[in-house]
C-alpha positions in Angstrom: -37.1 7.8 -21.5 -39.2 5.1 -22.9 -42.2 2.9 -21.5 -43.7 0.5 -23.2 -45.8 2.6 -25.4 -43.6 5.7 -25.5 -40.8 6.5 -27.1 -38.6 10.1 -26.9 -36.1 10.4 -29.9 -33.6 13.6 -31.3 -34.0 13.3 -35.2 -33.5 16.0 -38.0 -32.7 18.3 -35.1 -36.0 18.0 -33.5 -37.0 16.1 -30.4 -39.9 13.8 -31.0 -42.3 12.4 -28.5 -44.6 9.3 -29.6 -47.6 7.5 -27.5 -49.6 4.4 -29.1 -53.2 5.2 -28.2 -56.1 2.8 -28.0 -58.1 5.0 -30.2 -58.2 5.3 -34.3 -56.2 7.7 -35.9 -59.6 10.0 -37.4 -60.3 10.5 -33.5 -57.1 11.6 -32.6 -56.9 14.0 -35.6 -60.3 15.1 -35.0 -59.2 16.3 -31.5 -56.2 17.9 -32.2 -57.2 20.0 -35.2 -60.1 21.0 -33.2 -59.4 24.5 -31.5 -61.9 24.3 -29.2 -60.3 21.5 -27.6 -56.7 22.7 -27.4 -57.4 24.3 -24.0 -58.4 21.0 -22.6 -55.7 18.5 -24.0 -52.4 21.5 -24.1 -51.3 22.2 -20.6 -50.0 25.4 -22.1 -53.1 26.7 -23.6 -55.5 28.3 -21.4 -57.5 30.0 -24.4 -57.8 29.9 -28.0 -59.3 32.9 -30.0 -59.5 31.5 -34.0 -62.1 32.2 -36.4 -61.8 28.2 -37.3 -62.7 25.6 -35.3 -61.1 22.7 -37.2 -57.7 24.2 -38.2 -56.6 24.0 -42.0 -53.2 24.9 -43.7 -53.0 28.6 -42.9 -55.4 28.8 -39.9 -54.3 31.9 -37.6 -55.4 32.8 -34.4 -54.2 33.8 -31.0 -53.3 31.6 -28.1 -53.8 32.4 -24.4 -50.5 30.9 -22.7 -51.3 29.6 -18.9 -48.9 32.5 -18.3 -51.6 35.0 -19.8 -49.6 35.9 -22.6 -51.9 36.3 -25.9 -49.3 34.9 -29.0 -50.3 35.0 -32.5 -50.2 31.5 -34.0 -50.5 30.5 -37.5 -50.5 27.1 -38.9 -47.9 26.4 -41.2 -47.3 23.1 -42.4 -50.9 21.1 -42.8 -51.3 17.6 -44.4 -55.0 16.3 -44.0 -55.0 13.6 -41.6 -51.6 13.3 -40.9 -49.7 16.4 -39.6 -49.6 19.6 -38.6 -47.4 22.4 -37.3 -47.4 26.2 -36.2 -45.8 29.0 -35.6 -46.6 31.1 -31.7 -44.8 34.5 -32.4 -42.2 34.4 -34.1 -41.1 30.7 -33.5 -41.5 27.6 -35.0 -43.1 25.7 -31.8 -44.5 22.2 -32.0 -45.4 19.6 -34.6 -48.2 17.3 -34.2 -48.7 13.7 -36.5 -50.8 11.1 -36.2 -50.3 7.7 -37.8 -52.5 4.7 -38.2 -51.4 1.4 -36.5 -54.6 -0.6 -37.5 -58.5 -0.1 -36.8 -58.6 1.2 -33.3 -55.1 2.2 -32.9 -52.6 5.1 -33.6 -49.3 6.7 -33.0 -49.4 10.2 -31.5 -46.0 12.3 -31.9 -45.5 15.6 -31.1 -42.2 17.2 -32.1 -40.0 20.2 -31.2 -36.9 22.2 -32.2 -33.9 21.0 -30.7 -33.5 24.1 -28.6 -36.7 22.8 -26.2 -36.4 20.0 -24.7 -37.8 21.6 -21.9 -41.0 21.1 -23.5 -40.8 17.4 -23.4 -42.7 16.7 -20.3 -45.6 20.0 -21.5 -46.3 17.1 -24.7 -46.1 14.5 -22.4 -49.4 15.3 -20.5 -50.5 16.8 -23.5 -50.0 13.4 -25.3 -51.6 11.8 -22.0 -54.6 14.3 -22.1 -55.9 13.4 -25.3 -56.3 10.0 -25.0 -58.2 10.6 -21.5 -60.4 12.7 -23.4 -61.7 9.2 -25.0 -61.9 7.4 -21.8 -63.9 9.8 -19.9 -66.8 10.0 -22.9 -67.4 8.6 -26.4 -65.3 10.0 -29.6 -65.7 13.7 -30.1 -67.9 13.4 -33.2 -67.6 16.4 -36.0 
């Protein structure tokens, strides 16, 4: 599936989903690494209970699936600006990266293990969600 500004791949076993966004890259990873927003952007994530708001490498919590399932989740690969990824239970779930394409624009990709591609269409409006977040109101400001 592609469209002009988004591309589904398989890589390294994982299934990757990418969306250019309108929006510089420090907005995008501000929203993403901000817990307090995960319920609003991940259509998976009805609550988030985590003594940080702004996730680092080792951040753990619980998450609140739309199924009312509470999961432990801990963050497990962090790079500042760029990436991060996590574990819900006892899985390695989804990766999130952003990259910069210029002053006001950057690549969104969220990845998954080869096993869920299921999940592809979940990151999809997740993906979709976070850039509305910037149309509706100004940059979420730390």
């Amino acid at each position: 599936m592609n469209h002009p500004q988004l591309t589904i791949r398989f890589t390294h076993r994982q299934w990757i989903i990418c969306h250019q966004m309108p929006l510089p890259a420090d907005v995008v990873w501000r929203t993403i690494i901000d817990t307090s927003q995960w319920p609003v952007w991940g259509p998976s994530v009805a609550e988030i209970d985590c003594p940080d708001r702004y996730i680092t490498a080792g951040s753990r919590g619980r998450v609140k699936t739309v199924l009312g399932l509470w999961l432990p989740f801990f963050i497990c690969d962090y790079q500042q600006s760029r990436s991060w990824s996590w574990r819900v239970g006892h899985l390695r779930a989804t990766g999130h990266t952003v990259e910069p394409r210029g002053d006001e624009r950057c690549l969104l990709c969220f990845s998954m293990p080869w096993w869920a591609p299921f999940y592809l269409p979940v990151c999809h409006l997740a993906i979709k969600a976070v850039g509305r977040q910037h149309t509706k109101k100004q940059y979420i400001k730390p």
